[in-house]
VEXPAVEX-38052 format. One record per atom (N, C-alpha, C): atom name; residue in three letters; x, y negated, z negated. Coordinates in Angstrom, 2 decimals. Atoms other than C-alpha are relative to their C-alpha. Layout:
REM VEXPAVEX-38052
<CA Ala <X Y Z>>
...
END
This chain:
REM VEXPAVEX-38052
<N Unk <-1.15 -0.05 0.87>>
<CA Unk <-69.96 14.80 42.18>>
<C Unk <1.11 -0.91 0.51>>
<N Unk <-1.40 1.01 -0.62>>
<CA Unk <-67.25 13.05 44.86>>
<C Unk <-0.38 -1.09 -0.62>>
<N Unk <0.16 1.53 -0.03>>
<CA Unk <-69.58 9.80 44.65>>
<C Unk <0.80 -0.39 -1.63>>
<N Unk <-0.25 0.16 1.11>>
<CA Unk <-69.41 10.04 40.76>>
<C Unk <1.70 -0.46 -0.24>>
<N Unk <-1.17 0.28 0.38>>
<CA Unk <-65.78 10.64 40.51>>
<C Unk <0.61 -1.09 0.45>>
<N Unk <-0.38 1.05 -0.49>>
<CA Unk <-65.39 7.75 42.76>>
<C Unk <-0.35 -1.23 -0.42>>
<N Unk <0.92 1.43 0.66>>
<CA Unk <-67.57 5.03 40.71>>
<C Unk <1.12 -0.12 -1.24>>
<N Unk <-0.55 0.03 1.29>>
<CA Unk <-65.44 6.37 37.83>>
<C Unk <1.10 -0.36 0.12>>
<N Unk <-1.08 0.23 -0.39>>
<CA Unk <-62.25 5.73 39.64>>
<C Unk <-0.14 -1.68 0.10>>
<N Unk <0.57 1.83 -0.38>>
<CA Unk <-63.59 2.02 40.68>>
<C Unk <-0.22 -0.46 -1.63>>
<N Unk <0.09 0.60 1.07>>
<CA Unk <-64.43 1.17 37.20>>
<C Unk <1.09 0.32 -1.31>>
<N Unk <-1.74 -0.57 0.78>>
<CA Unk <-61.01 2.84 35.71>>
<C Unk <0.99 -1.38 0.46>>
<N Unk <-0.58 1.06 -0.31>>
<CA Unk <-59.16 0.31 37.91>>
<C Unk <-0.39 -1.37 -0.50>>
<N Unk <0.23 1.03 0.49>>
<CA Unk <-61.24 -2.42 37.26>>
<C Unk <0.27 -0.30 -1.48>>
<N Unk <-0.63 0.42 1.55>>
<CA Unk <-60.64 -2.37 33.41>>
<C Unk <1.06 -0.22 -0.17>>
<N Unk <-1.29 0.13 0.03>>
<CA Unk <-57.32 -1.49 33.82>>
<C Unk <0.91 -1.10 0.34>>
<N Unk <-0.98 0.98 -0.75>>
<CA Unk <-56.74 -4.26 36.20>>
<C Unk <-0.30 -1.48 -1.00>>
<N Unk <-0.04 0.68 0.63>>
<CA Unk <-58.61 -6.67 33.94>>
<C Unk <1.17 -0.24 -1.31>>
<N Unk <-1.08 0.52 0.68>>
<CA Unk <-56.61 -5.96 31.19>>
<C Unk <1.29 -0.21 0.00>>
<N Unk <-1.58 0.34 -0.68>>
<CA Unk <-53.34 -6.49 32.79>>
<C Unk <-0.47 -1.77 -0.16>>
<N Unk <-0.01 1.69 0.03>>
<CA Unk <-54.67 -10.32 33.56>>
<C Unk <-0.52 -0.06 -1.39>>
<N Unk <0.40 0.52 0.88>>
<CA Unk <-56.42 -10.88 30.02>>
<C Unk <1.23 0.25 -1.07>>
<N Unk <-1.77 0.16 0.54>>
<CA Unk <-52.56 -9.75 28.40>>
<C Unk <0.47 -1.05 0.43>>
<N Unk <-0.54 1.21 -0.16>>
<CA Unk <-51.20 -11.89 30.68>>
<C Unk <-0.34 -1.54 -0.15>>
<N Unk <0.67 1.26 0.26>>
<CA Unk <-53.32 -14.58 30.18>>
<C Unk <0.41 -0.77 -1.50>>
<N Unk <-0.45 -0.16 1.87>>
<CA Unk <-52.61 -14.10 26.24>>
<C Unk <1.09 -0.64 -0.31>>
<N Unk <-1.57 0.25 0.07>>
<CA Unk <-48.77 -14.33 26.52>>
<C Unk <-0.26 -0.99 0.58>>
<N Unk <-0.36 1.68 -0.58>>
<CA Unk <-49.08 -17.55 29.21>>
<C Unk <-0.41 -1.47 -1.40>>
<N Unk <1.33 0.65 1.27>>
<CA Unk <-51.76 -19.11 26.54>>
<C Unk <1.25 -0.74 -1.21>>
<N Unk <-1.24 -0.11 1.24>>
<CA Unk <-48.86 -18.30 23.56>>
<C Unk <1.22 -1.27 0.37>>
<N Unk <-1.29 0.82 -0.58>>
<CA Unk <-46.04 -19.76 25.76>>
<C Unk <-0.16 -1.22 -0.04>>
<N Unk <0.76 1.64 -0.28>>
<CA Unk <-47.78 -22.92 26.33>>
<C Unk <-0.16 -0.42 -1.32>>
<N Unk <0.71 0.13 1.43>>
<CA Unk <-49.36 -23.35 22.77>>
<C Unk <2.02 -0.31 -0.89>>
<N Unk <-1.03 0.11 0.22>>
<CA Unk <-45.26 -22.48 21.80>>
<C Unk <0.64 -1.49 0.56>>
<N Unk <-1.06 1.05 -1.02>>
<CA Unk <-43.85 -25.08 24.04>>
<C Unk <-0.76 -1.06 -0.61>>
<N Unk <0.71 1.19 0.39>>
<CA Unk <-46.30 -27.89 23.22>>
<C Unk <0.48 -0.55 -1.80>>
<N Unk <-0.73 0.18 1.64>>
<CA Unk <-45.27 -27.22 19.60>>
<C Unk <0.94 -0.07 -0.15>>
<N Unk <-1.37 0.57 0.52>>
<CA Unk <-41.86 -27.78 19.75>>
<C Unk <0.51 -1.42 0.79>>
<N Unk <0.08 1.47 -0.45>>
<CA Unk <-42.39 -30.38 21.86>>
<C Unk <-0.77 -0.90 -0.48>>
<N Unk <0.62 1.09 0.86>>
<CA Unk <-44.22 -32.35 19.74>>
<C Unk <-1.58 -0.91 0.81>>
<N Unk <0.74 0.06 -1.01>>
<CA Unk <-47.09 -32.31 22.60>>
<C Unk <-1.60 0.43 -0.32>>
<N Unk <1.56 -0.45 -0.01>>
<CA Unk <-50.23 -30.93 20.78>>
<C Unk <-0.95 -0.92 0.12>>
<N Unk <1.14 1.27 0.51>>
<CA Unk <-51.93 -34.22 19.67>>
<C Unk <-0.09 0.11 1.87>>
<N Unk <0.42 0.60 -0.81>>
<CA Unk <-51.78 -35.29 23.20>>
<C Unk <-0.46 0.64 1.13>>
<N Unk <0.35 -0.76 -1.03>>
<CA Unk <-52.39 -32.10 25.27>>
<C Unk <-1.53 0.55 0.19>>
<N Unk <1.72 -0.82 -0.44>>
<CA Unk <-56.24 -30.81 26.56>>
<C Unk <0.23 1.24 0.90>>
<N Unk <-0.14 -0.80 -0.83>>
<CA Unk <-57.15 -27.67 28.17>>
<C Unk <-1.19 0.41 0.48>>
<N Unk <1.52 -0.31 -0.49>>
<CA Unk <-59.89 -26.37 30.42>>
<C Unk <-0.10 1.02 -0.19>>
<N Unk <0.31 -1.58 -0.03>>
<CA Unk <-61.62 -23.05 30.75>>
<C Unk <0.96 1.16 0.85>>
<N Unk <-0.86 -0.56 -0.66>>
<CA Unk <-59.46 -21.91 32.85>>
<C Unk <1.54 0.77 -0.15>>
<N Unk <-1.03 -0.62 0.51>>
<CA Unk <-56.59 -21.46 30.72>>
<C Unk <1.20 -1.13 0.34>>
<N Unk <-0.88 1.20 -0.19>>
<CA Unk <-54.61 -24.98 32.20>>
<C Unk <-0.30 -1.12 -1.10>>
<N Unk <0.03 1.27 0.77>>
<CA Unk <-53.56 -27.57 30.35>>
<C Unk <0.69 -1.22 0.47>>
<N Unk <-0.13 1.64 -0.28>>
<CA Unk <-52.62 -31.34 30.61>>
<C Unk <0.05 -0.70 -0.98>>
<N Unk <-0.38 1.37 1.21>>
<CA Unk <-51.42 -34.33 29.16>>
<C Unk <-0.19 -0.97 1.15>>
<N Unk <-0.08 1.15 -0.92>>
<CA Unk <-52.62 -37.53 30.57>>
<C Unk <0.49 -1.11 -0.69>>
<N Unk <-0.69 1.59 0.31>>
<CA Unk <-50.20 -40.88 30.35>>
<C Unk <-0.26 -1.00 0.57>>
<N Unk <0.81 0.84 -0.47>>
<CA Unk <-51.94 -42.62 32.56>>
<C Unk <-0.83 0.23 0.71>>
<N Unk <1.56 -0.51 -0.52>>
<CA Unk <-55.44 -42.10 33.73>>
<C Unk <-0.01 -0.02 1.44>>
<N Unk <0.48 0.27 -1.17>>
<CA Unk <-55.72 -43.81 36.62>>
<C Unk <-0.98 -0.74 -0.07>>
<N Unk <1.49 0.28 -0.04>>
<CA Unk <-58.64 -45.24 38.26>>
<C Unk <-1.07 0.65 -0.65>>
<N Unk <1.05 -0.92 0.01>>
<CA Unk <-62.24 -44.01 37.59>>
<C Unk <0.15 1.25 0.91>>
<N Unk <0.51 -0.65 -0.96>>
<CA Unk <-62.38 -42.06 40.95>>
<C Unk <1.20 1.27 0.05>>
<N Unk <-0.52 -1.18 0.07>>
<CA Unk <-61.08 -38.46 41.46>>
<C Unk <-0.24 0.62 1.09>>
<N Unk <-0.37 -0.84 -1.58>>
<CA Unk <-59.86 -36.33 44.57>>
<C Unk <-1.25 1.34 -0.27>>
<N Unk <1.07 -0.50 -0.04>>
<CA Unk <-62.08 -33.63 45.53>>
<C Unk <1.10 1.17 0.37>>
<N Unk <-1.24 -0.85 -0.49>>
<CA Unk <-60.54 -30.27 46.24>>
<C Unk <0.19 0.14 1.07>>
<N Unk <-0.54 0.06 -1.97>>
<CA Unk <-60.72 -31.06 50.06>>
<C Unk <0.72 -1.28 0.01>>
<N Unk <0.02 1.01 -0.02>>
<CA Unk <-59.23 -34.13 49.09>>
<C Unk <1.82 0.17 0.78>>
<N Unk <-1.59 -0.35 -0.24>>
<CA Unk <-55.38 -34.99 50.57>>
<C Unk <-0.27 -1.01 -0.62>>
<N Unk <-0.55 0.61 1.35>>
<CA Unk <-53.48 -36.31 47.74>>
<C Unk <1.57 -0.38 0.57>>
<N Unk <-1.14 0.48 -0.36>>
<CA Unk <-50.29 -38.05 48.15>>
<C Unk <0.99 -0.20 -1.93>>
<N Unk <-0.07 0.11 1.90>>
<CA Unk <-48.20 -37.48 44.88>>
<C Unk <1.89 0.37 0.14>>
<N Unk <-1.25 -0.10 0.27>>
<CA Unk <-44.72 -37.46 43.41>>
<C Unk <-0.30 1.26 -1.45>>
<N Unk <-0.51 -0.77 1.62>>
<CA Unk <-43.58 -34.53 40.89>>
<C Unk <1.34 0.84 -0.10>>
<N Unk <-0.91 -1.05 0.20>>
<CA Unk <-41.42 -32.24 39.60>>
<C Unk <0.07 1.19 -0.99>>
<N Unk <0.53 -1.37 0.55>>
<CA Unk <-41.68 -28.78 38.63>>
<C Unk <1.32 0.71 -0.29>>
<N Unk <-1.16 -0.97 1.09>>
<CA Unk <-39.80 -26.30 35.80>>
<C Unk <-0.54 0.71 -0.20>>
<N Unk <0.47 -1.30 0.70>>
<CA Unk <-40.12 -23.36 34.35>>
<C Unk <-0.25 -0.96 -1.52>>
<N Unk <-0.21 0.61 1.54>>
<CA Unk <-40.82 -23.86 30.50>>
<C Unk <1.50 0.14 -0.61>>
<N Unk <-1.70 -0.07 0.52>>
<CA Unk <-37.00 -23.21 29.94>>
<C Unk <0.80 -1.36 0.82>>
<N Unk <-0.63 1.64 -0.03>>
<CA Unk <-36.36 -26.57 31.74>>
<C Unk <0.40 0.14 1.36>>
<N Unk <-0.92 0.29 -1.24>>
<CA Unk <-35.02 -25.39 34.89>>
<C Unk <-0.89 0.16 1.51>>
<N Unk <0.24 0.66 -1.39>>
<CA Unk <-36.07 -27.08 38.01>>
<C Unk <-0.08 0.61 1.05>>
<N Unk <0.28 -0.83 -0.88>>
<CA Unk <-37.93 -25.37 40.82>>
<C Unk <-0.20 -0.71 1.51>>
<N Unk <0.51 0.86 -1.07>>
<CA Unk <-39.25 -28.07 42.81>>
<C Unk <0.36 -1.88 -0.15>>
<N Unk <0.33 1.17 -0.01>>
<CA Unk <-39.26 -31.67 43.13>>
<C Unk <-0.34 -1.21 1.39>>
<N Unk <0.08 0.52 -1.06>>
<CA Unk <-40.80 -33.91 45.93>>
<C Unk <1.30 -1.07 0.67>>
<N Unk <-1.24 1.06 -0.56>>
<CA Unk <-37.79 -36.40 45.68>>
<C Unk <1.02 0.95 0.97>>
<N Unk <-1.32 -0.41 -0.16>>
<CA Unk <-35.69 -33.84 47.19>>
<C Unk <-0.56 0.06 1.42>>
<N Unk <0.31 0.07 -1.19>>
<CA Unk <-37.95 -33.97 50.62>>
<C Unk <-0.35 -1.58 0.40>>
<N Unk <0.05 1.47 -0.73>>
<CA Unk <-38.39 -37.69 50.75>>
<C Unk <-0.26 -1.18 -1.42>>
<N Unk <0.27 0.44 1.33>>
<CA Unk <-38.62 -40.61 48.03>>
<C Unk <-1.64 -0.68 0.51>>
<N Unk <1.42 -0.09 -0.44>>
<CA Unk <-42.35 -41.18 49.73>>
<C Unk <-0.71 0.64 -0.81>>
<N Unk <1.01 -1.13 0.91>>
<CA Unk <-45.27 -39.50 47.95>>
<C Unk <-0.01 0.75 1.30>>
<N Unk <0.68 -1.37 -0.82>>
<CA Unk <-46.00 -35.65 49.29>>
<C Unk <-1.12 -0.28 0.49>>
<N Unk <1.28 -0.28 -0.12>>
<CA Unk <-48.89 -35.27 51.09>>
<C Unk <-0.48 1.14 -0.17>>
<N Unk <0.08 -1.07 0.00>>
<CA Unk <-50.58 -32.24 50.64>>
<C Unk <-1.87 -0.16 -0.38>>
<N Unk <1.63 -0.28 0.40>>
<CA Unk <-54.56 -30.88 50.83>>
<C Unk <-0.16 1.17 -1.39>>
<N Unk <0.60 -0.41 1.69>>
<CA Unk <-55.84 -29.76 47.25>>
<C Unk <-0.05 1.83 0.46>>
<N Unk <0.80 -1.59 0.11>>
<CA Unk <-57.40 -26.64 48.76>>
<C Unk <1.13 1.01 0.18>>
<N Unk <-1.09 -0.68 -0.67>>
<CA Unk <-53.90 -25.62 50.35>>
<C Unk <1.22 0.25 -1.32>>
<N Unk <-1.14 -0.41 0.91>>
<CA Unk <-51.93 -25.56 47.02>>
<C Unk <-0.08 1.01 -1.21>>
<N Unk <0.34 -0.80 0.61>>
<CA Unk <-51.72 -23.32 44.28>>
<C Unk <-1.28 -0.71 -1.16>>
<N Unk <1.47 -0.12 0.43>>
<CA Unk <-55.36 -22.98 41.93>>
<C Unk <0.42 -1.33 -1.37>>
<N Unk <-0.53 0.51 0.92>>
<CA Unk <-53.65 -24.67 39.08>>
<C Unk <0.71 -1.67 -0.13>>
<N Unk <-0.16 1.15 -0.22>>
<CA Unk <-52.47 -27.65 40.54>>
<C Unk <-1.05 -0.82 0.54>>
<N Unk <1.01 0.54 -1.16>>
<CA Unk <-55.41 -28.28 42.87>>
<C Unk <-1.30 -0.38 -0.96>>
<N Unk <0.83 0.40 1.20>>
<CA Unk <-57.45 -28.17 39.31>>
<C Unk <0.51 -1.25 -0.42>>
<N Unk <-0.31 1.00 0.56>>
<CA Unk <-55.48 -30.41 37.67>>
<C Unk <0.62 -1.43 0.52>>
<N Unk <-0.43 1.12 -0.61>>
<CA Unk <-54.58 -32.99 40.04>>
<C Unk <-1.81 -0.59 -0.10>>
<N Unk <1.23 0.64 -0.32>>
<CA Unk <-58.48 -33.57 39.99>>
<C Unk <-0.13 -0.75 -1.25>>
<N Unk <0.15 0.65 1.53>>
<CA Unk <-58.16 -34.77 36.56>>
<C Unk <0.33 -1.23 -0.37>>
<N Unk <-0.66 1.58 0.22>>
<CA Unk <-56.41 -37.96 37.10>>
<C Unk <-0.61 -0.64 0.98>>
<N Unk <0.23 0.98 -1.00>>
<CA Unk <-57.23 -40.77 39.44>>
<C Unk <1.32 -0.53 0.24>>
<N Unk <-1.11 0.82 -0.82>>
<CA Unk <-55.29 -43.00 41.49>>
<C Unk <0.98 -0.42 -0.90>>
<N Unk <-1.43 0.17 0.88>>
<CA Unk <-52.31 -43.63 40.26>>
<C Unk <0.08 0.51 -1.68>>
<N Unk <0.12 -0.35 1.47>>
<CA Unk <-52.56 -41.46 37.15>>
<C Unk <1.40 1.02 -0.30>>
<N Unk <-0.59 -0.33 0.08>>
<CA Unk <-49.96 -39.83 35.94>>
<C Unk <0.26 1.05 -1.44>>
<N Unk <0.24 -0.67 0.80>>
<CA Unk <-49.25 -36.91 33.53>>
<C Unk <0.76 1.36 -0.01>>
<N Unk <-0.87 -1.19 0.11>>
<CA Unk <-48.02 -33.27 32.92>>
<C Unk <-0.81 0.89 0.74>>
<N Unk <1.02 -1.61 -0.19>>
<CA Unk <-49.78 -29.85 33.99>>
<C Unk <0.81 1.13 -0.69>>
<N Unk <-0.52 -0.82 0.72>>
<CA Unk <-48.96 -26.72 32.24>>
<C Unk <-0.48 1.36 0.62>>
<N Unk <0.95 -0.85 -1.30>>
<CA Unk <-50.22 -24.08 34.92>>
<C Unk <0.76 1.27 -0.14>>
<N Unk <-0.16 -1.56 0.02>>
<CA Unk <-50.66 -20.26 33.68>>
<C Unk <0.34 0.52 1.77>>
<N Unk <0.02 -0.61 -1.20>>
<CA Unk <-49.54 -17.79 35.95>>
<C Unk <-1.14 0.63 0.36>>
<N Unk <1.00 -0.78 -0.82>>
<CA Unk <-53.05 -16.48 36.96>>
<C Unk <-0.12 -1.40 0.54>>
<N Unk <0.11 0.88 -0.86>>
<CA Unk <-53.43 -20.08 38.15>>
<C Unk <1.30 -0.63 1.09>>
<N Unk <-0.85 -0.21 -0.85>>
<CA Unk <-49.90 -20.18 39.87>>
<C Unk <0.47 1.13 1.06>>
<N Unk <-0.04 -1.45 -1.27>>
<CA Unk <-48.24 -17.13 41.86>>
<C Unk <0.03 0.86 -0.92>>
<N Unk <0.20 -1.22 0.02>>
<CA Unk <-49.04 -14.50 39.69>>
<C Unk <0.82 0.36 -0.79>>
<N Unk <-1.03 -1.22 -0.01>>
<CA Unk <-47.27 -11.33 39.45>>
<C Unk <1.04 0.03 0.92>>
<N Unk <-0.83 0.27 -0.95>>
<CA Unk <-45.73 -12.47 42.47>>
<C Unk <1.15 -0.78 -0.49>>
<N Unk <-1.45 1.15 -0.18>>
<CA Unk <-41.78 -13.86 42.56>>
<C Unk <-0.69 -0.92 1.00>>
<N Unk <0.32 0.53 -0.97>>
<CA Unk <-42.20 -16.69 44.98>>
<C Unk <1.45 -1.05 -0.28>>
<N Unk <-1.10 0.29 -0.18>>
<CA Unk <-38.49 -18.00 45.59>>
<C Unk <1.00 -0.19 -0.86>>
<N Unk <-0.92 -0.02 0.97>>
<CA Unk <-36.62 -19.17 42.48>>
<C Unk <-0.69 -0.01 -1.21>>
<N Unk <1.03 -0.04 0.66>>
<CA Unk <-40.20 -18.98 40.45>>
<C Unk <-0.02 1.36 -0.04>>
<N Unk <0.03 -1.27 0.34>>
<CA Unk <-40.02 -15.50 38.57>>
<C Unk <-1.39 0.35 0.42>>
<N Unk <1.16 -0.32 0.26>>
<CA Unk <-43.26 -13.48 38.48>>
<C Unk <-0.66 -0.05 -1.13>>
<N Unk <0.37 0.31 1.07>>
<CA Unk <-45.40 -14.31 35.82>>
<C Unk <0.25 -1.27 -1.24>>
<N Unk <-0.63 1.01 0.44>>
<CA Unk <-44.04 -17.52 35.11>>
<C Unk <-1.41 -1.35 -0.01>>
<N Unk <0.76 0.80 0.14>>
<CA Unk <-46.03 -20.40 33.39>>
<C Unk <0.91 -1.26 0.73>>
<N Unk <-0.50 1.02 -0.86>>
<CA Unk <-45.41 -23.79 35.60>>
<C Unk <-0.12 -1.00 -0.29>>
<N Unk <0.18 1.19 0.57>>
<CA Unk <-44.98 -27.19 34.55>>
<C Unk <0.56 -1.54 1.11>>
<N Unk <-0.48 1.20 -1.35>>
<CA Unk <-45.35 -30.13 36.90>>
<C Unk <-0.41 -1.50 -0.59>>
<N Unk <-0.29 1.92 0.86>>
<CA Unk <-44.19 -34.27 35.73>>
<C Unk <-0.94 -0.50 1.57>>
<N Unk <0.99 0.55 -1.34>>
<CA Unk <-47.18 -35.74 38.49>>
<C Unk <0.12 -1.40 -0.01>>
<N Unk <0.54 2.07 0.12>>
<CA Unk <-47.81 -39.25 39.44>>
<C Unk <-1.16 -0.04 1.41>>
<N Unk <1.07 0.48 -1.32>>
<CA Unk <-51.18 -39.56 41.97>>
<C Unk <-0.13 -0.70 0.58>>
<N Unk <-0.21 1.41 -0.55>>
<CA Unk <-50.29 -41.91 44.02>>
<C Unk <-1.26 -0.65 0.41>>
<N Unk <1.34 0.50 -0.61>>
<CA Unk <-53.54 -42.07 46.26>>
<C Unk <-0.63 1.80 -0.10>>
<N Unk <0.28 -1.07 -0.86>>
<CA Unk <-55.49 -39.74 48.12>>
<C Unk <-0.95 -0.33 0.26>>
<N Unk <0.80 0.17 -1.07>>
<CA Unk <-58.21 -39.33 50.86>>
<C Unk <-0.89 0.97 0.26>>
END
């Protein structure tokens, strides 16, 4: 009887917890889909399985980083309300370096999408950013939007 009540407890959470992310997934989805449409952004935006999307303005090369790859890149990151979380210019006018595997899921996807010197948008749900988590001036549950340029990478 314990085991039972305990399988039933394990698969209570698990639904429960799914549908917490497949809501939130819903609403990020909406937000994005919203935003693109008043930005006049559908024609030119794609999205993967994952629930990220992208706009590419310039491709790049053929060749594409790997997610062990270090990438050297310029951007700058907003909320969808416009206001400014991040930007590399503000630690050096150099490209960032940074390893793919070491950043959040959402960027480390979509930086693979461009080549060398490609440049473009990302539109990065919160299950592929931080979450449910705050993480400094980035609410919880906040969809993320980063202006990229790929400089290189290795």
């Amino acid at each position: 009887m314990k085991k039972l009540l305990f399988l039933l407890g394990v698969i209570l959470v698990s639904i429960t917890g799914c549908k917490k992310d497949n809501v939130q997934d819903g609403i990020d989805h909406q937000l994005i889909v919203d935003y693109l449409q008043k930005n006049n952004l559908t024609a030119s935006a794609k999205h993967t399985g994952s629930g990220l999307y992208y706009i590419i303005t310039t491709p790049g090369d053929s060749t594409r980083a790997l997610s062990t790859s270090t990438v050297y890149i310029h951007y700058v990151g907003t909320l969808l309300d416009g206001t400014q979380f991040d930007s590399s210019n503000e630690y050096s006018e150099q490209p960032i370096q940074m390893v793919l595997s070491s950043s959040i899921k959402g960027f480390a996807e979509g930086l693979r999408l461009y080549g060398k010197g490609g440049k473009g948008k990302l539109f990065i749900p919160s299950s592929l950013g931080y979450g449910s988590t705050a993480s400094g001036s980035i609410p919880a549950n906040s969809v993320l939007v980063f202006d990229i340029e790929l400089v290189k990478f290795i």
